[in-house]
C-alpha positions in Angstrom: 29.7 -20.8 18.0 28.9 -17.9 15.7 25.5 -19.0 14.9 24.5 -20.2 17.9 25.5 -16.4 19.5 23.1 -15.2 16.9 20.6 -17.2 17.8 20.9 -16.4 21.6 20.5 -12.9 21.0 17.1 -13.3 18.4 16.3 -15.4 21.5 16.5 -13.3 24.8 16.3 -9.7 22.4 12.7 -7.4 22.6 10.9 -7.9 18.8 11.7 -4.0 19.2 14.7 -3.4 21.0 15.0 -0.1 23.0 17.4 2.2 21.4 18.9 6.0 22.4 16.8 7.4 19.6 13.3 6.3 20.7 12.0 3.8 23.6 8.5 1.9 23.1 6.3 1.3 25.9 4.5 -2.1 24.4 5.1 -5.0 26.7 5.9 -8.3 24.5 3.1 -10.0 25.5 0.8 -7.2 23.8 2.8 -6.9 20.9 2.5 -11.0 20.5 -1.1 -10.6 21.0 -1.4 -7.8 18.3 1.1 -9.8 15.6 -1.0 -12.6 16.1 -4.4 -10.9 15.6 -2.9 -9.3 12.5 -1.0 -12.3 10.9 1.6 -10.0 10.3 5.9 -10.4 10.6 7.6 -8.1 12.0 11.3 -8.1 11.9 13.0 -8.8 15.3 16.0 -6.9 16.8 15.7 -4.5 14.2 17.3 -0.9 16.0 17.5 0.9 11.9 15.7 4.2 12.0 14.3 2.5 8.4 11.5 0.7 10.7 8.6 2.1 13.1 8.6 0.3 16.3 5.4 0.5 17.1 1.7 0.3 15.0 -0.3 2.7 14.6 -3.4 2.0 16.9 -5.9 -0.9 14.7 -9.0 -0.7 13.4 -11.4 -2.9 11.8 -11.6 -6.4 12.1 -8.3 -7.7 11.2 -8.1 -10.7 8.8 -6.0 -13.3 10.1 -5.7 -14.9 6.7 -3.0 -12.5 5.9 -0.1 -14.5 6.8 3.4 -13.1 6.7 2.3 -9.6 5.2 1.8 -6.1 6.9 -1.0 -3.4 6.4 1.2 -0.4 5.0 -0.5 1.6 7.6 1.7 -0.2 9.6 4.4 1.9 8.4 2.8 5.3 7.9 4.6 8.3 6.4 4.6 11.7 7.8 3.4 12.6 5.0 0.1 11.3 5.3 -0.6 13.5 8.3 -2.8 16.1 6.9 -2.2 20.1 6.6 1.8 20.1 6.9 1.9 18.0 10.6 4.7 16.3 11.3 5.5 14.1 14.0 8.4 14.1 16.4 8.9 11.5 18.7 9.9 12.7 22.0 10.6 9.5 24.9 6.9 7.7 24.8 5.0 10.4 23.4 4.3 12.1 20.0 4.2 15.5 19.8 2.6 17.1 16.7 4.4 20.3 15.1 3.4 22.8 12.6 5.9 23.0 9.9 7.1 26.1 8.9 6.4 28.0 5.5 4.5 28.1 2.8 3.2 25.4 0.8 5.7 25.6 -2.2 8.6 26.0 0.3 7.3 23.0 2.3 7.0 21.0 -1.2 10.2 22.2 -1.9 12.2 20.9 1.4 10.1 17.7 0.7 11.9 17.7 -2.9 15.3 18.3 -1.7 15.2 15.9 0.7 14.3 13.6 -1.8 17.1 14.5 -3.8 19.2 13.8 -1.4 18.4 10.3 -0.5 18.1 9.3 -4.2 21.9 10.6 -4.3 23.3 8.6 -1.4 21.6 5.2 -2.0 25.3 3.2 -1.4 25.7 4.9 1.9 22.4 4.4 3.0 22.0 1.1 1.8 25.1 0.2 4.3 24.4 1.7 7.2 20.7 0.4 7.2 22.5 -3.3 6.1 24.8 -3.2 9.3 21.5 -2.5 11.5 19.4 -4.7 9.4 21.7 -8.2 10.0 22.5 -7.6 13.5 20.4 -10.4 15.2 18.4 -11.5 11.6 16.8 -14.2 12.1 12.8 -15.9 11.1 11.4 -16.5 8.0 11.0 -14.5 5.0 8.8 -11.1 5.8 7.2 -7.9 4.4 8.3 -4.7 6.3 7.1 -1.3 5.3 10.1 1.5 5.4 8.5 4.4 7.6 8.7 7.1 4.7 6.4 5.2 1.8 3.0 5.9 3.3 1.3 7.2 0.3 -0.6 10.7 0.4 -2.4 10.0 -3.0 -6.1 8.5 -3.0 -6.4 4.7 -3.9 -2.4 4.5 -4.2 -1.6 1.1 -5.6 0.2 -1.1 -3.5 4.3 -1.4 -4.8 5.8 -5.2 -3.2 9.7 -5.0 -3.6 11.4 -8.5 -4.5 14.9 -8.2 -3.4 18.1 -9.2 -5.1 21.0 -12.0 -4.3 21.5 -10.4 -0.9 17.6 -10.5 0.0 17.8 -7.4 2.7 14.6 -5.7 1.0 17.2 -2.8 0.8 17.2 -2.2 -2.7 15.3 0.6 -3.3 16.6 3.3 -0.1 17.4 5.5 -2.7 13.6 5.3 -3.8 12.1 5.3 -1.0 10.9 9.0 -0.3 9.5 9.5 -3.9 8.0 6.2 -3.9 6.6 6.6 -0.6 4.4 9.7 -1.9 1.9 7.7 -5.0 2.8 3.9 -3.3 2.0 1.8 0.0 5.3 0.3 -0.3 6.2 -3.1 1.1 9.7 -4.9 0.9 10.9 -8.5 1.4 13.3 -9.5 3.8 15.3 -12.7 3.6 17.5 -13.5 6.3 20.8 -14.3 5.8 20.0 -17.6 7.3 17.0 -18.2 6.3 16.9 -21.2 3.5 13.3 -21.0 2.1 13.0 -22.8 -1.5 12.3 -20.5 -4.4 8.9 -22.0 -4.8 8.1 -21.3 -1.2 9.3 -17.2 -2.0 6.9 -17.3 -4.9 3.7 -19.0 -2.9 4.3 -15.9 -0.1 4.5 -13.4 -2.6 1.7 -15.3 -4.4 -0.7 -15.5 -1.0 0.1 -11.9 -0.4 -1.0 -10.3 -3.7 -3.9 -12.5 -3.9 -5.2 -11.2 0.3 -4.5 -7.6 -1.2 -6.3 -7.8 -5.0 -9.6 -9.2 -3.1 -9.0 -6.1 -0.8 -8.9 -3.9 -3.3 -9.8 -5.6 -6.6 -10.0 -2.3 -8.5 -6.1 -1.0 -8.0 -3.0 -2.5 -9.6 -0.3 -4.4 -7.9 2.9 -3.7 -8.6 6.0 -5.8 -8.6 9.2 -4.6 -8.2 11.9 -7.2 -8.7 16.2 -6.8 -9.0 18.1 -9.9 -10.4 16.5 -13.0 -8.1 13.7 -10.7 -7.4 12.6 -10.5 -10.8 12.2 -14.3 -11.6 10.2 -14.4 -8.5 8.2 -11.5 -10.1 7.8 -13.4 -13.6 7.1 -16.4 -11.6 4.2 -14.7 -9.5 2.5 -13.2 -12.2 3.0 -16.5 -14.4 0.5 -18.1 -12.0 -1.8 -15.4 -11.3 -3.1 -14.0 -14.5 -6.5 -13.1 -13.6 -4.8 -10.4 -11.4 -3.7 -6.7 -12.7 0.3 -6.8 -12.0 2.8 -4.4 -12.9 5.9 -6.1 -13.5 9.7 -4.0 -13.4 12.4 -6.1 -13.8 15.7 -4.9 -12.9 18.9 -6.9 -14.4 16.3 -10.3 -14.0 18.1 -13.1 -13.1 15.9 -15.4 -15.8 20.0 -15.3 -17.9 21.7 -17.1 -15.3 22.2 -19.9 -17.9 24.4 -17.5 -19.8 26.0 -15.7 -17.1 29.8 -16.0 -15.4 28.1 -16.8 -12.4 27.1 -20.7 -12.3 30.9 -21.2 -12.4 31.1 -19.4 -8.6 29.8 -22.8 -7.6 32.1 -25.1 -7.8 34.4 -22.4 -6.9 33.1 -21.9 -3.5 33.1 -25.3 -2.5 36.6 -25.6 -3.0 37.4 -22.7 -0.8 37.6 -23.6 3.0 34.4 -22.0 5.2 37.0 -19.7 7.0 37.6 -17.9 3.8 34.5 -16.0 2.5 35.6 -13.1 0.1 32.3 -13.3 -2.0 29.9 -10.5 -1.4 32.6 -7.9 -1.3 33.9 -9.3 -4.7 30.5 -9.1 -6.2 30.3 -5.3 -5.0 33.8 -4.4 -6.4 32.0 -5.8 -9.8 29.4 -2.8 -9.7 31.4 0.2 -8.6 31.8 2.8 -11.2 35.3 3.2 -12.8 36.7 6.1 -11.0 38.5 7.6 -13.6 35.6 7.5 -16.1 33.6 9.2 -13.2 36.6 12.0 -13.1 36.0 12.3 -16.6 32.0 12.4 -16.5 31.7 15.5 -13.6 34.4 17.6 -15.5 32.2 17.2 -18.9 29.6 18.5 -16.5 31.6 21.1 -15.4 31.8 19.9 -11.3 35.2 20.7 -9.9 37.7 18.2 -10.4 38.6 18.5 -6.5 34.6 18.1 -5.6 35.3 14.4 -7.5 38.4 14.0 -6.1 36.9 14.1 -2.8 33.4 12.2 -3.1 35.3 9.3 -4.7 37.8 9.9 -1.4 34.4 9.6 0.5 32.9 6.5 -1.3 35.7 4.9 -1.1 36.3 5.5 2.8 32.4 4.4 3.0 33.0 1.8 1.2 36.0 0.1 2.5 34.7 0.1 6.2 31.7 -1.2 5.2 33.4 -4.5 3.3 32.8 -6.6 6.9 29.1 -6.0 6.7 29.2 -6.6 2.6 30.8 -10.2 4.0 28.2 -10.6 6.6 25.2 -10.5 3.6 26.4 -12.8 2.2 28.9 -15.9 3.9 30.2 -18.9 1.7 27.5 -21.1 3.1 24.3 -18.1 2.2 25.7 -17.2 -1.2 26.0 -21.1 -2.2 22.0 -21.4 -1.4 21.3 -18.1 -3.1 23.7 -19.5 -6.7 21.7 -22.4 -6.8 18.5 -20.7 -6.0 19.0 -18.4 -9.0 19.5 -21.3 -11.3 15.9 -22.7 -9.5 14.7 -19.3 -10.6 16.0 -18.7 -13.8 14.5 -22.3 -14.8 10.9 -21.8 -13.4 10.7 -18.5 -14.8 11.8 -19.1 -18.6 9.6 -22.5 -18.2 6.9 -19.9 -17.8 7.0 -17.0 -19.9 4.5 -17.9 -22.2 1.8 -17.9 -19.8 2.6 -13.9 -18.1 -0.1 -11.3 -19.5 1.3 -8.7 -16.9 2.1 -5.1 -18.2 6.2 -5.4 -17.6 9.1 -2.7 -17.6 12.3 -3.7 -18.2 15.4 -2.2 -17.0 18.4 -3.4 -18.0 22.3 -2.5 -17.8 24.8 -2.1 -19.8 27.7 -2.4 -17.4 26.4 -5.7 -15.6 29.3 -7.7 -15.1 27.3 -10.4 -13.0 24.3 -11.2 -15.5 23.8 -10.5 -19.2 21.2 -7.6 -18.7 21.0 -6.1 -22.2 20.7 -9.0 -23.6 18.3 -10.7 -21.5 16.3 -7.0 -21.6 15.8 -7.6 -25.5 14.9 -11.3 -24.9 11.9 -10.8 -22.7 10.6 -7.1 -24.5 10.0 -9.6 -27.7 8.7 -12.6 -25.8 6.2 -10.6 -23.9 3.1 -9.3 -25.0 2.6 -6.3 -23.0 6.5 -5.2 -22.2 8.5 -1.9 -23.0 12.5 -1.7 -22.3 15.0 1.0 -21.1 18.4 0.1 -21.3 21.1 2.2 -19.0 24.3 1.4 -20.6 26.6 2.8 -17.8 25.6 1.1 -15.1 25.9 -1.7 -13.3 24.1 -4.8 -11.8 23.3 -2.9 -8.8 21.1 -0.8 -11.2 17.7 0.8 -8.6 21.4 1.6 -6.1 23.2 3.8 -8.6 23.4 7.0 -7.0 21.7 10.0 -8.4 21.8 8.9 -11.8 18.3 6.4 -11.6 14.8 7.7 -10.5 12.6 4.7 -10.4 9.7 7.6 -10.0 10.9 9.6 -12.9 11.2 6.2 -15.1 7.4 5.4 -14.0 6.2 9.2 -15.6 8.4 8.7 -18.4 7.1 5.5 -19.4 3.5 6.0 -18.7 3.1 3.5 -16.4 2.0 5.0 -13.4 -2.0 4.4 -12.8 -4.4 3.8 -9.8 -7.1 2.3 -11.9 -7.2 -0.7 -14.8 -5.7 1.5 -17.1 -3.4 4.5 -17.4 -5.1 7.8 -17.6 -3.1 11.2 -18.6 -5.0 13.2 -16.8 -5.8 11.8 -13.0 -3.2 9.5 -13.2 -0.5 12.2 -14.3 2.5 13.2 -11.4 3.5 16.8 -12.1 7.5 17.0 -12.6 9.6 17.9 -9.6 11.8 20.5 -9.8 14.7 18.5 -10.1 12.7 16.8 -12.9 12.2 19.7 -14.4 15.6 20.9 -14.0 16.8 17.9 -15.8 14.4 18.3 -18.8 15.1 22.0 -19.9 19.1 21.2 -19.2 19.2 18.4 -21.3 17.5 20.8 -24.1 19.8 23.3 -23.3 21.6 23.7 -26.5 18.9 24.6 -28.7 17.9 27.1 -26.1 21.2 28.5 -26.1 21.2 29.0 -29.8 17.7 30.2 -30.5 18.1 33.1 -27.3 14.3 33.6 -27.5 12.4 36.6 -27.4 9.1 36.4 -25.8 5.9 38.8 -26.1 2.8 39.1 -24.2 0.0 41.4 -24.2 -1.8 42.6 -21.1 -5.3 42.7 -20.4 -5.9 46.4 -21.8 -3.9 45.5 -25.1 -0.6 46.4 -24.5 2.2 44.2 -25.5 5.4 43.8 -23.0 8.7 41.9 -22.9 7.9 38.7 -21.1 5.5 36.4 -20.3 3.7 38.6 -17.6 0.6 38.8 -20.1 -0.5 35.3 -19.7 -3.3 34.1 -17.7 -2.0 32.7 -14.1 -5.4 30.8 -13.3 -6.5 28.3 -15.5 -8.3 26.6 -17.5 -6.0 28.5 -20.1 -5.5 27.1 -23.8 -2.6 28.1 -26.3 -3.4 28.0 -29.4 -0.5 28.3 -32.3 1.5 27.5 -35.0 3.5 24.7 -35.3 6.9 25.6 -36.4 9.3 23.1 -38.6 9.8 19.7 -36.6 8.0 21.7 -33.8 11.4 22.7 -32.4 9.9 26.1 -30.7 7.9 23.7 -28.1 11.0 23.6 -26.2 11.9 27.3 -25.4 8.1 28.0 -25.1 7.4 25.6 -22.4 10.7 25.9 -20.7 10.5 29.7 -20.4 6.8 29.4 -19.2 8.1 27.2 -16.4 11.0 29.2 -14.9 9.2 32.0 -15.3 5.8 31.9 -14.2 5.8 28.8 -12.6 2.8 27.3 -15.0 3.3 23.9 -16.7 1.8 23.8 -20.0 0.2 20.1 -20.6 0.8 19.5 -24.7 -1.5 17.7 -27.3 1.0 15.7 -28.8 0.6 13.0 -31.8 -0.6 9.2 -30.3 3.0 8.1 -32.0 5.0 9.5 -29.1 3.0 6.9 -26.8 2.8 4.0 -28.4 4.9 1.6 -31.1 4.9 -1.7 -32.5 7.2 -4.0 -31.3 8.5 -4.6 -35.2 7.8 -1.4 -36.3 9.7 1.8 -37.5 8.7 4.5 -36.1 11.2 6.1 -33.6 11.3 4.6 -30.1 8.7 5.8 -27.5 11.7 6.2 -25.3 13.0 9.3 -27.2 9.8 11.0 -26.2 10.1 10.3 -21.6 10.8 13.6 -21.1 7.7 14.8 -23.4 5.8 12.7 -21.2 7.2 13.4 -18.0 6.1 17.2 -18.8 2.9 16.1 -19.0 2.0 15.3 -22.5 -1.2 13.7 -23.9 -1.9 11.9 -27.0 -4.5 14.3 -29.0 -8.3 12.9 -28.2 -11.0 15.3 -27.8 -11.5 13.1 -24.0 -8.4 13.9 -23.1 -9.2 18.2 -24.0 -12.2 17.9 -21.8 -10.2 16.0 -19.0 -7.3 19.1 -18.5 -9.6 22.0 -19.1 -11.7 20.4 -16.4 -9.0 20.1 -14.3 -8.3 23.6 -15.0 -4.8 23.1 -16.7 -2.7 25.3 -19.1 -3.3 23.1 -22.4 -1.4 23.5 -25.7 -3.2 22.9 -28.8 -1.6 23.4 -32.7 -4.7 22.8 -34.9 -1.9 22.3 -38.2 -0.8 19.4 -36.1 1.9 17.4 -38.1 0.7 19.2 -41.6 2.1 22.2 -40.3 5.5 20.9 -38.3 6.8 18.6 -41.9 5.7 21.6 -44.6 6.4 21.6 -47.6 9.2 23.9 -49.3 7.9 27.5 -49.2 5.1 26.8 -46.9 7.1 28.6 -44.0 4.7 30.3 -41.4 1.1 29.2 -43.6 -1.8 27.9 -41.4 -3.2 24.6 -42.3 -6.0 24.5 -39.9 -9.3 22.2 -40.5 -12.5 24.2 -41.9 -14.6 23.4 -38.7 -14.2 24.7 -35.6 -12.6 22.1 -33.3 -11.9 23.8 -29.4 -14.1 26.6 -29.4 -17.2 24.8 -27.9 -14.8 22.9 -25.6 -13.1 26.1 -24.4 -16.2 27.5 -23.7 -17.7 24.8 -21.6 -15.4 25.0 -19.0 -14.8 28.6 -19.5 -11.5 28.7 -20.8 -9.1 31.4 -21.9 -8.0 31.1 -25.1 -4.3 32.4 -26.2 -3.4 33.0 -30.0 0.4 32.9 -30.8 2.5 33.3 -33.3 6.3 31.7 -33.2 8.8 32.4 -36.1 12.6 31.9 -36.0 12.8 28.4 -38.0 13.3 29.6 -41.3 17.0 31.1 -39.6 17.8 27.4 -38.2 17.1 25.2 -41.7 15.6 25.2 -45.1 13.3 22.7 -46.6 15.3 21.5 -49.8 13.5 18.2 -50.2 10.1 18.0 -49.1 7.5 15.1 -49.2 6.6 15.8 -52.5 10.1 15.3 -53.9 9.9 12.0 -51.6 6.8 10.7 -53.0 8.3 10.6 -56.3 11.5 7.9 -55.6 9.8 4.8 -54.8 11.4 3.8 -51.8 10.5 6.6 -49.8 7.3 6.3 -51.1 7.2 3.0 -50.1 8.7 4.1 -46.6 6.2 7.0 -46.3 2.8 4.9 -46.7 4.1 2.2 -44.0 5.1 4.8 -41.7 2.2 6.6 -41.7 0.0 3.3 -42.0 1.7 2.5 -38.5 1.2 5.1 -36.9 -2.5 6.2 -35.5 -4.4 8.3 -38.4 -5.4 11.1 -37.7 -8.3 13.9 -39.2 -9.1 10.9 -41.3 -12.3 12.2 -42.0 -11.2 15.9 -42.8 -10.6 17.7 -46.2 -8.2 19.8 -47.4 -4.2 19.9 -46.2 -4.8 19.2 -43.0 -5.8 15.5 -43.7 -2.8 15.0 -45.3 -0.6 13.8 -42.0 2.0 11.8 -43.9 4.7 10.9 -41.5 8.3 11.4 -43.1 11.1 13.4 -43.0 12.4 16.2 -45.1 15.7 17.0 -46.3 16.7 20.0 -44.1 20.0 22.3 -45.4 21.2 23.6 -41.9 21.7 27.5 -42.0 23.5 29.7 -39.6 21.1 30.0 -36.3 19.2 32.6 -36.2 16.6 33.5 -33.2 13.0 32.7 -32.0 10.3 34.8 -31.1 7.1 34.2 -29.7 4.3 36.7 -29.5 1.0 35.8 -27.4 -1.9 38.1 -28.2 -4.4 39.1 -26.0 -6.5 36.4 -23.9 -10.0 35.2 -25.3 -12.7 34.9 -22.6 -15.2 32.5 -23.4 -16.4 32.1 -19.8 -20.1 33.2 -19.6 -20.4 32.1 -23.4 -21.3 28.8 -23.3 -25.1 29.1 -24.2 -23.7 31.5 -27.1 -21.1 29.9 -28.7 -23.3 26.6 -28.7 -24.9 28.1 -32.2 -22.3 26.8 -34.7 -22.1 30.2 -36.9 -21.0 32.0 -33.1 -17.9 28.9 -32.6 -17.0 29.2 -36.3 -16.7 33.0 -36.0 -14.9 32.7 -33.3 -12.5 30.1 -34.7 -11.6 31.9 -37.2 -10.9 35.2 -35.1 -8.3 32.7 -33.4 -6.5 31.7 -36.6 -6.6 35.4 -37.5 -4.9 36.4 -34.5 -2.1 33.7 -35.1 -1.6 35.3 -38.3 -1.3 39.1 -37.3 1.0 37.6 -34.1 3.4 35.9 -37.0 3.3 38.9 -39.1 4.2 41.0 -36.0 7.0 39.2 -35.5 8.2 38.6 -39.0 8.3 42.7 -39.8 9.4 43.3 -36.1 12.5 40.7 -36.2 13.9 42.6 -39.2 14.8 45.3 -36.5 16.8 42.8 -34.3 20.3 44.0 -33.9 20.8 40.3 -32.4 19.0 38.6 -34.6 22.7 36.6 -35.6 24.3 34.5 -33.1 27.6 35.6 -34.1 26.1 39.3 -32.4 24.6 37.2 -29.7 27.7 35.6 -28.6 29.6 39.0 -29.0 27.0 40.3 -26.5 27.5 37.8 -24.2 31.4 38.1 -24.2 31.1 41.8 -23.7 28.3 41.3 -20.9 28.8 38.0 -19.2 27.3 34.7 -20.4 24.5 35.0 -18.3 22.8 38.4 -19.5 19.9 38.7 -21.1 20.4 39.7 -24.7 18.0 42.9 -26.0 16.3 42.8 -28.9 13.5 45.0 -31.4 12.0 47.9 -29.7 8.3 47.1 -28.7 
């Protein structure tokens, strides 16, 4: 009787069901006629707030090839209405406001509101389920959620392939952020729907072929969670002649070795009245509450603020265990158990044959499926895969509140693009606040510890406390030296950020960006953050790409020479003998920024340098394949500079001492061009660069002796006496 209720209501129920919040004025018949034309599947009896009710108007010849798919227009954002419009929906009408404020403080809202979604994706994810399976019924289909309209130019198109419980759901969390550099599509499963895992992968597969010979020239990406990513592997398996970006979360290709092929037999015991499973599979991926006590007063969050979230979840939670049981009954779960073993077989049957750039995210708390494992598995068998493991959480991994950011991931990793192939420049997402936030916190021990002290010098010559010297329009380049293991870059581009709001885009060594599979260099995932603040592997194309683009650019000629020195070798230039940026500057008509940092010396001394490595054989040994794997650089040059051995130095650790940074007055080159073509003009003013990184250091040298903080033991005296906040004096100017 159940069932056949459920089918009475898909039956005599409006495709879009009038609802308090907003009533459409399409008749069925139209709405029939313009499905039809499209070859699109809507979902029926949806009342979520998730969905738009009604397309936009058409244009263009529809193709009616396009079976079971949706244009994302379908499903267009807010955002893509241009000069700060938004829309609110008022009876059967649209009325078009003008949004308050300022572009940052629009940008801003837009952020926090993003922040909040990503940190409530359980919640959402339950309401929006509860809507979502009242009256599900039809075959598999692609909605669009009304927030992922993309605002970018030639956005690539993102398909979500959903989990075990097949709502399309998965990424709520993700779905502003996405929704502003993707046309985001999801697949919805019914709970009743019983569609063979090789009819899922021909309607992904039909759908990704209509949309590459639409647009040939952008990437497709797959997103796929558990189920969802066999169907991915599978898809790309059979379509190799077609760019896909494959990320995998907790695939489902280790069913073989997972706990859950023994819920089969299980279930088939249990009489139909009892179906316990879906709420059981949840319980498997909530947190453990103590740990998550534990975890917030490390961060400092008031115990009673945990105390009553977990209060909340759980009240959330609990009431929400009928609809967890409604996902998934005893006779839907069954199908979907022996559909993942279909899955996992066609999929690891297949590997070989997938070329598709893949990332792999994997748990470490997955008590359903062996991610980690399976993670490691897959990064060696595939050609073109990287892996980021998340070893506190769970299966539910793109639905763990505020602690993933699938957008974040995507800038860490480099594998955001619009085109064939990544570029660092155009294809580059600048960090959100929250991003940002993240980035400096995590670094904020060292910044602590070092209490920097920053210089600047104004446009007539004088130099001030503070950054309010430095150029606020680009194209800007810094220009400096590179101190020991390059540990000022973090205060310096931190501090340029809070205060004056400019990101500085660093020239950073290829090794950060790239690694062999087998190799030994450190893991490209130590360096997401680096890349998530926008850094670029060196490359003179890459120069000429952010000084175009009129960014603030940091360059450190010594490069590696000058951040592994040798013992005694504190604060000496190792620049190459030709002039390098000048020309480039000047094209573009950059300002270039000499500066000086000193403070390492205070932190560590060299007592073992590559020298006194080069003589044990092992290191030797160690040193030449290291530096053989990673990307030469200067390989052409003479002198020091060529010599970019990659190693690491015996450090002694010393009491911390303090960092200062003096930038000298700005170098105009605009209006130069024609002049500083002549190569004697560039190399004269190359070298009145380097010379004004050298009287910056030597400022600071003779000046720091003056520092009545120059010790942290005076610093944190300070701070005691003044609050932990205040900002600690230092030299007089």
């Amino acid at each position: 009787m159940h069932w056949i209720f459920i089918l009475l209501i898909i039956e005599f129920q409006s495709p879009f069901a009038t609802t308090n919040q907003t009533r459409i004025s399409v008749t069925r018949h139209k709405l029939q006629t313009a499905m039809a034309a499209a070859g699109t599947c809507f979902l029926p009896g949806v009342s979520s707030p998730l969905f738009r009710r009604e397309p936009p108007p058409l244009h263009g010849k529809l193709n009616p090839a396009r079976t079971q798919s949706m244009f994302p227009r379908f499903a267009m954002s807010v955002d893509r209405i241009p000069a700060t419009l938004v829309a609110a929906e008022k009876g059967n009408t649209t009325e078009v406001k003008q949004e308050e404020g300022s572009a940052a403080e629009i940008e801003k809202r837009w952020e926090e509101k993003e922040e909040k979604s990503r940190r409530s994706g359980w919640k959402e994810y339950l309401e929006q389920a509860k809507d979502l399976i009242v009256g599900d019924g039809g075959p598999p289909r692609w909605f669009s959620p009304l927030e992922c309209g993309s605002r970018l130019d030639n956005s690539p198109l993102m398909l979500f392939l959903p989990g075990i419980d097949g709502l399309g759901l998965g990424l709520i969390s993700h779905h502003q952020k996405l929704g502003r550099i993707f046309d985001l599509w999801c697949l919805h499963i019914p709970v009743a729907d019983r569609t063979s895992f090789t009819d899922l992968v021909k309607l992904v597969e039909k759908t990704v072929r209509a949309e590459y010979q639409r647009s040939p020239n952008r990437p497709i990406y797959l997103v796929g969670e558990s189920l969802g990513g066999c169907l991915a592997l599978a898809v790309a398996s059979r379509n190799r002649d077609i760019d896909l970006v494959l990320i995998l979360a907790n695939p489902a290709s280790s069913f073989s070795r997972s706990q859950l092929q023994l819920l089969t037999p299980l279930l088939e015991a249990l009489p139909d009245s009892f179906s316990p499973a879906m709420p059981n599979i949840f319980s498997l991926t909530a947190g453990d509450p103590l740990r998550m006590v534990l975890d917030n007063f490390v961060k400092g969050l008031p115990l009673q603020n945990t105390a009553r979230e977990l209060i909340e979840d759980f009240t959330t939670f609990s009431s929400s265990l009928p609809v967890l049981a409604d996902i998934l009954p005893k006779e839907t779960l069954l199908w979907k158990l022996k559909m993942f073993k279909t899955a996992s077989d066609y999929a690891n049957s297949r590997l070989y044959a997938i070329k598709a750039q893949t990332l792999i995210l994997c748990s470490g708390n997955d008590q359903l499926l062996p991610s980690q494992q399976e993670g490691e598995k897959l990064y060696k068998l595939l050609p073109n895969c990287q892996l980021r493991k998340f070893d506190d959480s769970g299966h539910f991994l793109l639905l763990q509140e505020g602690s993933i950011d699938l957008v974040t991931i995507l800038k860490g990793t480099s594998y955001y693009r619009r085109s064939k192939y990544h570029d660092y420049v155009s294809d580059f997402i600048p960090p959100t606040r929250y991003e940002a936030k993240e980035v400096i916190e995590s670094n904020s021990l060292i910044t602590a510890v070092t209490s920097a002290v920053m210089l600047s010098t104004l446009e007539d010559g004088t130099i001030v406390k503070g950054l309010a010297g430095l150029p606020s329009e680009g194209p800007v380049l810094f220009v400096g030296y590179h101190m020991l293991l390059g540990l000022e870059l973090v205060p310096l581009v931190s501090r340029i950020l809070m205060e004056r709001d400019i990101l500085v885009r660093g020239i950073a060594h290829p090794m950060i960006f790239r690694k062999q599979k087998n190799g030994r260099l450190p893991e490209v995932s130590s360096f997401d953050t680096f890349r998530v603040m926008g850094a670029v592997p060196v490359a003179p194309s890459n120069l000429f790409k952010l000084l175009s683009s009129k960014s603030h650019v940091l360059l450190y000629p010594g490069g590696m020479r000058e951040a592994l020195h040798r013992k005694g070798e504190e604060y000496k230039l190792f620049w190459p003998e030709q002039s390098e940026f000048v020309r480039m500057a000047a094209r573009f008509g950059a300002k270039i920024v000499p500066f000086g940092a000193v403070g390492e010396d205070d932190l560590g001394e060299v007592v073992f340098d590559y020298d006194d490595l080069m003589k044990i054989p092992y290191f030797k040994s160690e040193i030449e394949n290291l530096t053989k794997e990673a990307m030469p650089l200067r390989a052409g040059a003479s002198g020091e500079v060529a010599n970019q051995q990659v190693h690491l130095p015996g450090i002694l650790p010393k009491v911390p001492g303090r960092f200062y940074y003096y930038f000298g007055k700005p170098i105009e080159t605009k209006g130069r061009k024609q002049e500083l073509k002549d190569r004697e003009k560039s190399q004269e003013l190359y070298f009145e660069v380097k010379s004004e990184v050298e009287r910056c250091i030597a400022y600071l040298k003779e000046k720091r002796e003056s520092d009545p903080y120059r010790s942290i033991l005076s610093r944190l005296i300070y701070q005691a006496t003044h609050g932990l906040t205040s900002d600690i004096p230092t030299f007089e100017i």
